[in-house]
Every structure is written in structure tokens, then in C-alpha cells.
N, C-alpha and C positions, 0 to 999 in steps of 0.2 A: 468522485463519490463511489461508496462501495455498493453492488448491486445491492446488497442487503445488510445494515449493519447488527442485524439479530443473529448470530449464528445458529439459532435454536430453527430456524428455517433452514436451513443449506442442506438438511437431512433430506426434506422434503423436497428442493429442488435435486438435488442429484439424484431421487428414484425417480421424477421426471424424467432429469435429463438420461438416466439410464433406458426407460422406456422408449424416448426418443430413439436412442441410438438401435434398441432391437428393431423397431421399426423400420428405421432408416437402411441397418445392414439387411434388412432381409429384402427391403424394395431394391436396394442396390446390387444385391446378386443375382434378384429372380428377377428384377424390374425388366431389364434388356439382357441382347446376350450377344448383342452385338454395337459399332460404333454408327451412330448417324452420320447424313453428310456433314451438319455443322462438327459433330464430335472429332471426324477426320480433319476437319479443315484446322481447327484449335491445334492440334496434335500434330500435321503440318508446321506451326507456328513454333509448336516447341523444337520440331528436327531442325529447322531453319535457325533460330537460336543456338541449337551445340552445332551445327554444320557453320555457324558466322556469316548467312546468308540475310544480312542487315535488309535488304528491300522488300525477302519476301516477310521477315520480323515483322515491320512497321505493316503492316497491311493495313489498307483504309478501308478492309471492312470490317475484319476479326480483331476482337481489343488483343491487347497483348498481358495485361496485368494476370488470368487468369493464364496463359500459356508459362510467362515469368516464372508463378506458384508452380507450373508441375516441372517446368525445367528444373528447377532447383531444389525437388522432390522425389522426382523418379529414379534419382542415382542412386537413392537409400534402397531399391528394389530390384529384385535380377533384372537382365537386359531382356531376356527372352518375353514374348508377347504376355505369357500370363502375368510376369512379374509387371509388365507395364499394366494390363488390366488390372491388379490384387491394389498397384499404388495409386490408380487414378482413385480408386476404390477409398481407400484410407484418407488421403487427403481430402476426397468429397468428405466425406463421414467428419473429419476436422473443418471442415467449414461449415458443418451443420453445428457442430460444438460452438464454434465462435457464434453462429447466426444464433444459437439457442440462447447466451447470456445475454448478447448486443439487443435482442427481443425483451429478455427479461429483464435486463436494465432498464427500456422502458418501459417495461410495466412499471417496476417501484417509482421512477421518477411520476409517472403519470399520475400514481395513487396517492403521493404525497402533496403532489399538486393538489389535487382536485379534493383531497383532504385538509390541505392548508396546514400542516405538518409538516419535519421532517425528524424519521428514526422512529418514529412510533412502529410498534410491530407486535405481532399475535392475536391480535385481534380478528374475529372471528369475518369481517367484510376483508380483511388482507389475507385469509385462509382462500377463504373464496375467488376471489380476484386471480389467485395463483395457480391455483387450481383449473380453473375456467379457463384461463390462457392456454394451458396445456391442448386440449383442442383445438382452438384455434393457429396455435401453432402447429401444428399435425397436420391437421387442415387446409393448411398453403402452402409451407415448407418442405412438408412429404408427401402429400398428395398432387398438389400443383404442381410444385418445383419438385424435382426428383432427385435422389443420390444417384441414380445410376446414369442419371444425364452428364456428362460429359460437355458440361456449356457453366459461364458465369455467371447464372441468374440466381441461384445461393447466396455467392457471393458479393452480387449486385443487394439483392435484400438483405445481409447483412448490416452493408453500408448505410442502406435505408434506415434499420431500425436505430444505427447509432448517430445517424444526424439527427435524425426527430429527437432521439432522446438527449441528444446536445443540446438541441436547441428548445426542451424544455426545460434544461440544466440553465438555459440563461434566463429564463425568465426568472430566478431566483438571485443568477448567480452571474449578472454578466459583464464577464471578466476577461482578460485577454488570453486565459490557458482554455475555457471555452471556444474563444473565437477561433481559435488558430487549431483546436481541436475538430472542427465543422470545416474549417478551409483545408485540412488533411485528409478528411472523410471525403469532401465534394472532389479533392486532388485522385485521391485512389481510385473513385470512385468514373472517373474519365476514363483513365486508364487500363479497369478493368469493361466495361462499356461503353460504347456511343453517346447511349440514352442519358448517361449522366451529365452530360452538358447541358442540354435542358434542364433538366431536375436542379441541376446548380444555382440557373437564373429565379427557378420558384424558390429552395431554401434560401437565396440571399435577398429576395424579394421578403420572405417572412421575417428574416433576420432584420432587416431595416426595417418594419413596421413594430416587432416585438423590441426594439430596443428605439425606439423614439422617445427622442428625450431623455436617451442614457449616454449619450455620447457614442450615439449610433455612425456616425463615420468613421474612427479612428478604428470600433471592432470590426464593422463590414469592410474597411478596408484590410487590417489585419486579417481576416478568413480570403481576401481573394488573393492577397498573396502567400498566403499557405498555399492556395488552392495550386496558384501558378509556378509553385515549384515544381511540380507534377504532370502540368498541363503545358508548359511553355515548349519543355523539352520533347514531351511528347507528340505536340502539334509540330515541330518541327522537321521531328522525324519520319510523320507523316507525311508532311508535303515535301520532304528531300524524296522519300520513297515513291510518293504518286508522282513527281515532278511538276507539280503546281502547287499553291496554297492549298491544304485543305482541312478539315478538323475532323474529316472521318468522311464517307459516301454514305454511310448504310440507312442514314437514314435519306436523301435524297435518293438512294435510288428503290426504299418502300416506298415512299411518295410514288413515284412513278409507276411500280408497281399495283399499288394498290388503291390508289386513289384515283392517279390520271386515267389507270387500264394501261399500262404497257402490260406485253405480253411476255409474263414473267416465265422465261424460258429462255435456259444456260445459253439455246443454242438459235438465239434470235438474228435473224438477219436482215432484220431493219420492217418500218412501216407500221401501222398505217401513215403517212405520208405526216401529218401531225406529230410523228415521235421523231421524225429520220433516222438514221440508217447510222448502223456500228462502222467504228472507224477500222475493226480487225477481230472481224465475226469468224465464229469455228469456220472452217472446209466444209459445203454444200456438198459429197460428188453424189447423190441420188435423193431422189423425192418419193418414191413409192418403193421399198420403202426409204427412210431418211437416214442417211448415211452421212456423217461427221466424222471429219482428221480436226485435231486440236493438238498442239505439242508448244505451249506455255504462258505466259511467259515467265515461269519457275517450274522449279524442278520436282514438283509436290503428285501425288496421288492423281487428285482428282481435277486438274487447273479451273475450268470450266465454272467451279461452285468453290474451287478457292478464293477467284478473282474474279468475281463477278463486275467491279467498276471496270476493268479491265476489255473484258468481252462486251459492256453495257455502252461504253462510252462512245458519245457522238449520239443520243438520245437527245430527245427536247424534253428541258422543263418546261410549262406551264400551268395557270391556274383554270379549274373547270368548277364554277359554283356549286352546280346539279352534282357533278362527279363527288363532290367534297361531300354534300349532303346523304349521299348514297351511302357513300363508307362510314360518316360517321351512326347511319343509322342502322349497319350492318354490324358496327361495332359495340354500340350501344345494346344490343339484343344478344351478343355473343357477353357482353360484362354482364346484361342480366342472367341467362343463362348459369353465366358460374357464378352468381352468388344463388341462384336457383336452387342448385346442385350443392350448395354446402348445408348439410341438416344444421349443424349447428347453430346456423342464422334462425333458424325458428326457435326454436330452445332459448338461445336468451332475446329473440322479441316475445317471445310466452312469459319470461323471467321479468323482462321491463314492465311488462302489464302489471305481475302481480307486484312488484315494486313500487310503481309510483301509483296507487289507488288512493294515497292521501293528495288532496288539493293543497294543502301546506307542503310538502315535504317536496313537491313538484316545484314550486316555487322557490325552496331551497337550493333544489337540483341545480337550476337553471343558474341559481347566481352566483355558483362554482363551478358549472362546468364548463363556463367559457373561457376560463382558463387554458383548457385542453385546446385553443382553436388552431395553434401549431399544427396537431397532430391530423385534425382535421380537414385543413389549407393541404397539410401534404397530399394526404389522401386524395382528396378531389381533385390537386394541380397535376399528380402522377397519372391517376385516371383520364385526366383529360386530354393529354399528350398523346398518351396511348389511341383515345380514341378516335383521338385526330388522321391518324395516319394510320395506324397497325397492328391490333390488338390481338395476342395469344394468351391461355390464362397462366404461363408460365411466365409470362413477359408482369404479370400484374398481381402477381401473387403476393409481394412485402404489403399493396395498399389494397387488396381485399385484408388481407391480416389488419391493419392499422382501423379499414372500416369495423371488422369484428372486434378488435381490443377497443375500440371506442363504446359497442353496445356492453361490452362486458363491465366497462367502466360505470356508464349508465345505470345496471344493476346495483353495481357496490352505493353509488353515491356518495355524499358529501359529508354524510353524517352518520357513524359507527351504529346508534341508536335504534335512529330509524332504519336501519338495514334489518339487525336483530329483528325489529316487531314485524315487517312488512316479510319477511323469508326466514320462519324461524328454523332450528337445526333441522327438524328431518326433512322440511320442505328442500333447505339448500343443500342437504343432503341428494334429496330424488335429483334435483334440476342436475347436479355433480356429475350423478351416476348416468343420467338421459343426453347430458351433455357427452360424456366418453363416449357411450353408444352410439352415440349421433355419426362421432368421426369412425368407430368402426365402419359403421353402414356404409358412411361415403368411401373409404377406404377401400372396403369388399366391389365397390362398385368397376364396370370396366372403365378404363380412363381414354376411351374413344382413342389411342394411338395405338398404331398396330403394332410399334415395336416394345409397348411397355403390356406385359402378359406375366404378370408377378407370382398371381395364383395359376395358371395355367403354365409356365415353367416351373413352378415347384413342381405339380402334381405329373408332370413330364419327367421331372430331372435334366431342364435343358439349365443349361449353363454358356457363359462365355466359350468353356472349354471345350464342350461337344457340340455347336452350334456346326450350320453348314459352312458358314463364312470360315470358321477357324479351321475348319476337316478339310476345307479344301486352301489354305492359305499352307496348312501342311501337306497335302498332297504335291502343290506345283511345285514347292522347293524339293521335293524327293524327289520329281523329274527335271530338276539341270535349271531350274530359273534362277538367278541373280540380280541384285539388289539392284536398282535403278536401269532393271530389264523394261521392254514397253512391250502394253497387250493392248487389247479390244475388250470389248464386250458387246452382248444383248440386254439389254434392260428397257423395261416401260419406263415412264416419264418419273412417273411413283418410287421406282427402284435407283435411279440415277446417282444418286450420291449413297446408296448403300453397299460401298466398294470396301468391305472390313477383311476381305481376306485378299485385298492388293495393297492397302495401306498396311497390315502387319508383313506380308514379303517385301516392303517399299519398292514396289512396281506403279510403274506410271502409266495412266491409261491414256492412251491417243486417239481411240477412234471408237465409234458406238453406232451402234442401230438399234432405231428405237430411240424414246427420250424426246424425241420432240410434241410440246403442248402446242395440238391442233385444236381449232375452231371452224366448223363441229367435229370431233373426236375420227380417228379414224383410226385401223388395226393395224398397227405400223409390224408391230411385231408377227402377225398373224401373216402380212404380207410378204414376210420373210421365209416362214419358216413352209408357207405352200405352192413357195417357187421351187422352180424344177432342180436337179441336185448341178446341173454345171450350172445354173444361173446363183445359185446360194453359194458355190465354190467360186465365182468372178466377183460377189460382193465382198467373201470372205479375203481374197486374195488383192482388195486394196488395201485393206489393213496389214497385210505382210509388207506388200510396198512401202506403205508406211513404217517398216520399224519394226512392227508388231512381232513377240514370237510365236505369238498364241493369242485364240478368243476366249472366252468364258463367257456364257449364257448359263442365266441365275434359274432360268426352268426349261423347260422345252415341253409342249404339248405333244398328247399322245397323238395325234394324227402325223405331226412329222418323221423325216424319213430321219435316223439317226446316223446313216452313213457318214465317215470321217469323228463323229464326235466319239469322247469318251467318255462315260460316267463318272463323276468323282464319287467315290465308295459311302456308301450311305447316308447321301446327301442327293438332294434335287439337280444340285449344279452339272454341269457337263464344262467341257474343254475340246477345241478344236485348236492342233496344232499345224505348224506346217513344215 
């Protein structure tokens, strides 16, 4: 089905989707101006890929569907660091395009639904509806999930929005190029993420209840071996690469993390005696401050936060009642929160008030809009996954969207009619206008991450290009470093995987001070830098032993003595050679 068979609309979606896109490129250039740890780890996945490093590919924690896309994308763009920035850049931006129709396809199928229609169009409730979305997708897609982010969660919500709208394609239409269309989406959608293996077991769950009594086995089965085209080879190549069965760690080892209380830290060496102990934890050689050799087991940046099952493994699972109730009510107050924070949720529960004031027309509502209960199963089954175990609001961005396209739907209602008299033109006009404003305001807002500063790099002029990471990733290749050299660093716990000017030289770091999460907190780095200068030149001098040809420390406080370091030129960083 065509998103929209009016062509008299496609004007008004493309200044949409055009709006999206200024949006998008401007969060995407100002948004960050450097790579995260996950962003390095993904981009790892892709060198590993053209190098034919098949064990570190399959990674059981990083999907690979997302690394795939930029392998097979970044040869369109120079080799040098910016051309790989400008291309990660372009491709996000093309999966905001894809996430933009795969959304707005279901809107149409939604409206026709819940219309009991299909192809009707121009009417003044489908102006609306199209319109309204616009926010809401802004609102999760740009503001939650980011261009500039360097991770699958785009393109995780893409896949989202086109299974829900498959699978309200079948409640019309259910047929075997639908079923195998949802066993394609659920297939990609492993591939590209962990998370989607759950999410599978809900859509095929929904799928078997919405086709009961339609010859619901022959299409559920048709969608899971769609699915298992995708998944079969994929699961396999997992567990050849972990050397056991597995279908991915990552989410077994958030459980641990965040639920049981392991002590989620790269550089864990086992304990409290309920977890036990890493089968082949980084190098201990000091405790005040903490000092870590690591050297692999691949050949990537930052191994530590590449392979965390890796370094994790030999941990205990178990289940903790109390502990489970914790997180879920830790996470429940973070999903209210962000819908807290989206104005536009007020805006149309303002709009539903003024909408259903008739007692008749509520009653109509109700006995079409249960139709929608796909969209709604989704939403609630994705939320509750998340809650379960690990919730960020980038992680839950497609089904806060699916919670707001549902109120939006609610607005429009069942019947063209009663929309007119209950929200006439200038009303649905204002709500239009209070709606846009709405996502500006949230938009303008800070987004509590300290590496996304969109208005705060405009108003700098920082860019990927002049960031410190990149001033000094060119600095050390001007002094004699080559590609799969090994260095050190300084960094707090916080800083650990923000190695962007080692991963653009492809230098491998092997040993760190700093970086370890203690309880209660102690100045690891503070400890370092007000030891005496032969005692900071014996710590610094295991890391030569190790390999190392140099340290890098990402600041250094003014009370320290600078002897031996040297300034990377208009940047915070320093470099200690040996």
C-alpha cells in the first residue's frame, strides 16, 4: 500500500519531511563533535568487517546490521577522518528519511483504520492528523534519538514503526506478502539490535491473537521463517565467535548490571562474592591510584568497552525480587520523566478534552478505536521490556512516538463530522501552531548529555573538525605515531570510552589510570597527578613496558607539576612521551 494515494498530500509531506531534515542536519553537526564509547565500538565493527576480522564482526554485544550499513557506505566518502565523519553524517540523515515514511505510513494505515476507510483523503481530520504527527516525530526521532549519534536506535525505530504498520496492514489485509513482510522487519531488526529478539516474541504474540481465526498458523508461521532467514545465520555466527551458543550477551549482562548490581566497571575484578570473579580481568598493577594493562582480545581502540562479555565473563546470574522491584521502579520514574519533558503530550491531552465533550461521540470513539490495539500492545509490550531491565530515553524513543501518535489519533477520531464541530478551523489551527511550539521549546531545552551541546557548539563554532579530540588525533600523527601503535591514558570513569582522537589515528590503548567506579567515590586521578614527579614517572613507565609509546591525559589540573608533559596546541589535552 502506497503511504498515501492522494498525491495532492505528498506537497505537504515533503515540506515536512524537508523540515525534518533541517532539523536533523543541524542536531547532526552541532549535536556532538566527537565519537562516544559505543560510537567507537560500532566503527571498530565496521574496521573489523573490511580488515576480515570475522570474530571481532560477530560481536555478542554490538549488533552488526548497523556497522553492515556504514561498511558498505563509507567507500562513497574520502578515507581521511572527516570524510568518515561528513559519511556517518549522510547515512544517519538517510535513515531519518526512511524512519520519516516507515512513521508516516503508519500514520495513514492508522487513520484508515480507525476511519473504517481506505483512500479517502483531504479531509480536514487527515490535514490534522498529518500535521500533528510532525511533532511528535521531532519529538522522539530528533530530540530523543539523535542524528549525530553514531548508534542503531534510528534505525531500530524505523523497523518499529514498519511492523506495527504491517501488522495493522493485516488486520485488513492478512495475507502471506504481509506475513513475510513482519518476518523481514522482525529478521532485520535482530540483526540490527539485541532488543529485537524480544520485541519479536511480542509482535508474533500480537500477530497470533489479530489473525485468530484467519488461518493464523500457516501466516505466523510464514513470518518466523522470514524472520529465521536473518536470525538463524546470524545466531550462529554469534556463538562460532563467543564459542558457545548464544543469541547476543547484552542484554544478560544489563541484567547484571542494573538490576542484580554488578559493578558495572570495564575494569571489574570480581566480587562481591554473590557475582564471582572474571575469568580474565584487565591487569591490577596499582590501587591508589588504579592502574590497568589490557591488550585484547582484538585488535580495536578501546578493547575493554568493545568486549565487555569478554572481560565480564565468569559473573553469576541470579534472580533478586527486592533488586528487580528497585529497577523497575527506578525506571518507571525515568519513562515518566520523559514523557514529562515532551510539551507536546499536554497539547493534545488539552486537544482530547476539547474533542470528546460530547457523551455520544465518546462512545463512538470507543467502538473504533479498538481497532488501533496493535499499536497500543506494541507500545506497552516495548515499554515494558525496557522497564524490566534498562531503560534510556533513546532506547524507547519509536514507543513514547506510538504513545503520542495514539493521543493524536484520539483527537482526529472516528468520525470526520464530529472532529469539524468539536475543533473548528481556527481552533485546529491554534492547537497546530501550540503544537510546533511545543517541540521547539523541548528542542531549545538541554538534553542532560554532556556530549550533545547543539546550541552551545553553534554559538562556539565547535565542530567535529576543531574539537580537542580531532586537534590532537592530528597532532600525534605529526609526531611519528603509526596505525596500530599502543598508548595509555588518564581519564576519570566518565571519560573512559571517549578515545576519538585514538580511534581516528587507529591506536590501541593498553593501559589507563583512572577509570575505575569505586564505592564510595575516591580521586583516583587527583591521586596521580599530586604524587611526587619520580613516583608519576614509575607509574607512567609501566605503561612503556607495556608497549605503550606515549600517554595522553584528557586535562590535567592546575596544581600539577607539568614536567615531562606537553600541551597539545589549543586543546586541554597533554601527551607524555618516552
Amino acid at each position: 500500500m502506497s503511504l498515501n494515494p492522494d498525491k495532492s498530500r505528498w506537497p505537504m509531506l515533503l515540506a515536512m519531511l524537508a523540515a525534518t531534515l533541517v532539523f536533523g542536519a543541524f542536531e547532526g553537526v552541532y549535536g556532538r563533535v566527537e565519537y562516544s564509547g559505543d560510537a567507537i565500538s560500532y566503527l571498530n565493527v565496521v574496521r573489523a568487517i573490511h580488515g576480515g576480522d570475522w570474530h571481532a564482526v560477530f560481536s555478542p554485544y554490538w549488533g552488526l546490521g548497523y556497522p553492515l550499513l556504514l561498511s558498505a557506505w563509507l567507500p562513497l566518502f574520502p578515507s581521511d577522518p572527516g570524510g568518515e565523519w561528513d559519511g556517518i553524517l549522510c547515512l544517519n540523515l538517510v535513515i531519518l528519511i526512511l524512519t520519516f515514511f516507515s512513521f508516516y505510513r503508519l500514520v495513514r494505515l492508522a487513520f484508515e483504520l480507525i476511519q473504517g476507510r481506505v483512500g479517502k483523503t483531504g479531509t480536514a481530520a487527515e490535514r490534522f492528523l498529518l500535521i500533528a504527527a510532525l511533532p511528535v516525530f521531532l519529538s522522539t526521532e530528533v530530540s530523543i534519538d539523535n542524528v549525530s549519534r553514531v548508534s542503531p536506535d534510528m534505525l531500530v525505530a524505523c523497523l518499529v514503526f514498519a511492523s506495527v504498520g504491517t501488522l495493522l496492514e493485516m488486520v485488513r489485509q492478512p495475507n502471506s506478502r504481509n506475513a513475510v513482510t513482519l518476518g523481514f522487519c522482525l529478521g532485520l531488526g535482530y540483526l540490527v539490535k539485541g532488543i529485537f529478539l524480544p520485541l519479536s516474541l511480542a509482535f508474533l504474540g500480537i500477530e497470533c491473537i489479530l489473525l485468530w481465526r484467519k488461518d493464523a498458523a500457516k501466516l505466523v508461521a510464514m513470518s518466523l521463517a522470514s524472520m529465521a532467514i536473518f536470525a538463524i545465520p546470524y545466531a550462529a555466527g554469534l556463538s562460532w565467535a563467543y564459542g558457545r551458543p548464544t543469541l547476543g550477551e547484552v542484554g544478560s549482562l544489563n541484567y547484571a548490571w542494573y538490576v542484580n548490581g554488578l559493578q558495572m566497571d570495564v575494569f571489574w575484578q570480581g566480587g562481591p562474592a554473590e557475582f564471582g570473579a572474571p575469568l580474565h580481568p584487565p591487569q591490577q598493577v596499582s590501587h591508589d591510584p588504579s592502574i590497568f594493562l589490557f591488550d585484547g582480545p582484538h585488535a580495536v581502540t578501546y578493547a575493554p568497552w568493545f568486549n565487555p562479555p569478554y572481560y565480564f565473563e565468569g559473573y553469576r546470574h541470579f534472580f533478586d525480587a527486592k533488586r528487580q522491584i528497585q529497577e523497575i521502579i527506578r525506571d518507571l520514574r525515568a519513562l515518566a520523566s520523559i514523557f514529562s519533558k515532551r510539551l507536546v503530550l499536554y497539547i493534545l491531552l488539552l486537544a482530547l478534552i476539547l474533542r470528546w465533550r460530547n457523551a455520544d461521540d465518546r462512545g463512538r470513539f470507543v467502538a473504533g478505536y479498538h481497532k488501533l490495539w496493535p499499536l497500543a500492545a506494541t507500545a506497552f509490550l516495548g515499554l515494558t521490556i525496557y522497564v524490566l531491565v534498562y531503560l534510556q530515553p533513546r532506547h524507547v524513543a519509536s514507543f513514547v512516538a506510538l504513545v503520542l501518535l495514539g493521543l493524536c489519533l484520539g483527537v482526529v477520531g472516528t468520525d470526520d463530522g464530529a472532529f469539524d464541530r468539536a475543533i473548528p478551523p481556527r481552533l485546529r489551527a491554534g492547537l497546530l501552531a501550540i503544537l510546533l511550539a511545543a517541540w521547539v521549546a523541548t528542542a531549545a531545552e538541554p538534553t542532560g548529555l554532556d556530549d550533545v551541546k547543539p546550541v552551545e557548539h553553534l554559538a562556539k563554532q565547535k565542530t567535529f573538525y576543531n574539537s580537542d579530540q580531532s586537534k590532537t588525533a592530528q597532532y600525534l600523527l605529526q609526531t611519528g605515531l603509526h596505525p596500530g601503535d599502543k598508548v595509555a591514558w588518564v581519564a576519570d570513569y566518565f571519560e573512559i570510552t571517549h578515545c576519538t582522537w585514538a580511534y581516528i589515528d587507529h591506536l590501541k590503548i593498553v593501559g589507563e589510570i583512572g577509570g575505575e567506579l569505586l564505592d564510595p567515590p575516591r580521586d583516583e586521578l587527583g591521586a596521580f597527578w599530586r604524587s611526587a614527579p619520580e613516583e608519576r614517572k614509575r607509574m607512567l613507565e609501566i605503561f612503556h613496558h607495556a608497549g605503550a609509546r606515549l600517554v595522553v591525559a584528557l586535562t590535567m589540573p592546575s596544581y600539577a607539576d607539568p614536567s615531562g608533559w606537553e600541551r597539545v596546541p589549543d586543546t586541554d589535552m597533554w601527551v607524555y612521551r618516552f
